[in-house]
N, C-alpha and C positions, 0 to 999 in steps of 0.2 A: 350369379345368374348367367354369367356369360362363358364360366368354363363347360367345357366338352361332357358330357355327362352321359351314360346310358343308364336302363334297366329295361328287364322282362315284364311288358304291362299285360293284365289281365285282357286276353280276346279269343273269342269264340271262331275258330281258320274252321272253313265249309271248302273241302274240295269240290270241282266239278271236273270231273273228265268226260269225255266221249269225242267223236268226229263233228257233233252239231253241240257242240258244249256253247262256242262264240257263239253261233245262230241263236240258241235257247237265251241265253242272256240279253242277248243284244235283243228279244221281245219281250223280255220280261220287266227291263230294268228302264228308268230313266234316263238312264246316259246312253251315251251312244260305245256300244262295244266292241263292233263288227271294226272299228277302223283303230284300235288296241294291238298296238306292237306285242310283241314278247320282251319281258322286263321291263315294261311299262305299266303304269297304274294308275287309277283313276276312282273319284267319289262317286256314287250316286244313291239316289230314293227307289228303293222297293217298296211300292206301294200297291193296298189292296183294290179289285176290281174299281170300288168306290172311290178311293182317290186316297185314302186315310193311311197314313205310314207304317208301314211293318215295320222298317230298318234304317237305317243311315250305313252303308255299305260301303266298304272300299272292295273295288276288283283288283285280282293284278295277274296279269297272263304269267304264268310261268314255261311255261310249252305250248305246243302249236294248238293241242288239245287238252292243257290242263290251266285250268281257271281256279284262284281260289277267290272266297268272297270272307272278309273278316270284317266283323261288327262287336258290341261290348259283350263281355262273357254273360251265359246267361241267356240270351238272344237267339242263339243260332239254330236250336231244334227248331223253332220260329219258322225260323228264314228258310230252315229246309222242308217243313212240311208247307210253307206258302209256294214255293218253287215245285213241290212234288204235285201238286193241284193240276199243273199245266203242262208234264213232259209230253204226255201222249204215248205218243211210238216215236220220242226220237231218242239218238244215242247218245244218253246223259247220267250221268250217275253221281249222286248225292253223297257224299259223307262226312261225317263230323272226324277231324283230324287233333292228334294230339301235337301240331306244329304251335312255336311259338315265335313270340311279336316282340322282338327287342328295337327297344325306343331310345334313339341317339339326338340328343338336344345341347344347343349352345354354338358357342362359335367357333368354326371351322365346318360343321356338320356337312355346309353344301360343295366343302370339298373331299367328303370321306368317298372313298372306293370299296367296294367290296367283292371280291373274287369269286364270281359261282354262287353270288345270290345277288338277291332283287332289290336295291332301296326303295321303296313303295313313296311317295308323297305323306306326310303326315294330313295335312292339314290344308290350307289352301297355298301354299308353295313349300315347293322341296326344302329354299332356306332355312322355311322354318320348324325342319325337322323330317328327319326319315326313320321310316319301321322296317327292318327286316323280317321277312315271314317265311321259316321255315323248319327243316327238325330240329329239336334243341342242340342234339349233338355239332358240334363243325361251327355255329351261330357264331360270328364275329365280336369281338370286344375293341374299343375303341376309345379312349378319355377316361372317365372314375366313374366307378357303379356308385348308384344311388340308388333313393326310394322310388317305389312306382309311385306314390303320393308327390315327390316334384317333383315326377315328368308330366303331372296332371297337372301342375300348376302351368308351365308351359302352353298346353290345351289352352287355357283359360286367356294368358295372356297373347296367344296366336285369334282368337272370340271363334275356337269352333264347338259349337255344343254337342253334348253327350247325352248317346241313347238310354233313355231311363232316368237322366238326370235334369237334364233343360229338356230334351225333346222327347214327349212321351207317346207309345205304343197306339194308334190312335189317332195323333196331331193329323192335321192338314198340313202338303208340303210349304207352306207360306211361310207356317209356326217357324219351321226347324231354322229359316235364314241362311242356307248355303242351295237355294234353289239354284242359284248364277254357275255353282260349280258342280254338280250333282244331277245336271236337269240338259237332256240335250231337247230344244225346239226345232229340229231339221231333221232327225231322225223318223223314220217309222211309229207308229201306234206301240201300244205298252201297254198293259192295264195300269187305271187310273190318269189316264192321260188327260180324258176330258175335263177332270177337276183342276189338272191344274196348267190347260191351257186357257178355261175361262175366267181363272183367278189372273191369268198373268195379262190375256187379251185387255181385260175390264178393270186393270189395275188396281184390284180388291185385293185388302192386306184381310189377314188372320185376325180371329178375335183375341187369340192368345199370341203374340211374339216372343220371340227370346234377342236382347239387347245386352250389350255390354255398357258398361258404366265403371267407372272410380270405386276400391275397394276398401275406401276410406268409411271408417266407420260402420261399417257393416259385417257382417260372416253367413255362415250357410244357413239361409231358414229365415233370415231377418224382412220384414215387410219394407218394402219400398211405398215410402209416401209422395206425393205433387200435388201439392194446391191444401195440404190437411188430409187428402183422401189415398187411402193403399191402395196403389196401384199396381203390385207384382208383389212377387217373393225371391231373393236373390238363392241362386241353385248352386253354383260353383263360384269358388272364389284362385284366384291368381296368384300372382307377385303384386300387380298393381291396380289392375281389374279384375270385374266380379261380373258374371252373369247369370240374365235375371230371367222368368217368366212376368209377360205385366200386358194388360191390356193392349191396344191398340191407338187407343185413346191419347196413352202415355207418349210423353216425348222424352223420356229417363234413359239419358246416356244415349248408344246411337246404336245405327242396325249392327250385324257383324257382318265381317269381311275385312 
């Protein structure tokens, strides 16, 4: 688990270009984007008018005026027809790119370098893992390829959930459990802001949460019981942890983060 490991993971890269590309994002999104270095990266929730989640997004500036936004393959027409709702008249342009996301895990990763491309944050720190995003061609290699299925286990054992899989198309931002890093409160208005400034104001959890828990005795699909009664269904599983969709109710295992 702890050797240096990559692979090419399945992700859906949305270019955005234009001169008001920052501007457009930074009202669209729940993070704060407008103050986004160049080769710097960051999570956040695109969320509809209503508050309800489109996506779990990572940005990452590449240029002064070029933004890409990548989330799970599968997602991203999504994310580009919720984005195209709102350009207006400014200078932004949409597209789906055939760039790819090489995923470097294990130990050493938070001293890898990479010449002329971007290590993006994986997860909720660089340590514990970084993506490259960009054409296949020139794409760095680093440590021993492996399967895209144990670079997911990683995921798992870092407790960040996946679109489609713990956090679904739909949830409220509470559900998905990385509001803390994906959610700026000091920024400007976004659609869906109101939902989830009165969920955070009035300290109101989700009816659905996603927890990590011990991945003993369990696999994907398996019911989570507490007290005789199911309380979740476990959605991905790890090295050592598993996480779960479950009530509110539930105290199975602990938030992520």
């Amino acid at each position: 688990m702890s050797t240096l490991v990559w692979s090419d993971i399945a992700r859906d890269v949305v270019a955005v270009r234009g001169s008001d590309a920052g501007a457009f994002l930074h009202s669209q999104l729940a993070q704060d984007v407008a103050t986004l270095a160049i080769g710097a990266s960051v999570h956040s929730l695109l969320l509809e008018p209503t508050g309800h989640v489109v996506a779990i997004v990572r940005v990452i500036r590449h240029e002064e005026n070029l933004y890409t936004l990548d989330v799970e393959r599968g997602f991203g027409q999504s994310l580009i027809d919720r984005l195209k709702r709102f350009i207006l008249r400014s200078d932004v342009a949409l597209e789906m790119t055939d760039w790819s996301v090489r995923a470097f895990r294990g130990e050493g990763v938070a001293s890898l370098s990479f010449s002329h491309h971007v290590a993006a944050t994986a997860y909720w720190l660089a340590t514990q893992g970084v993506d490259v995003v960009g054409t296949s061609v020139g794409l760095p290699e680093s440590g021993e390829m492996t399967e895209a299925e144990h670079i997911d286990m990683f995921r798992v054992e870092a407790q960040w959930p996946q679109l489609g899989t713990d956090v679904l198309v739909g949830d409220i931002p509470a559900t998905t459990g990385v509001v803390a890093v994906s959610v700026s409160f000091t920024k400007g208005c976004y659609p869906g802001q109101e939902l989830v400034e009165r969920m955070d104001a009035r300290g109101t959890s989700a009816p659905v949460v996603v927890r990590a828990m011990s991945r003993d005795g369990v696999g994907v699909g398996s019911r989570v019981q507490e007290d005789g009664k199911d309380v979740g269904t476990v959605t991905s599983i790890g090295f050592t942890r598993a996480l779960v969709r479950c009530s509110r109710q539930s105290t199975v295992g602990e938030p992520l983060g």
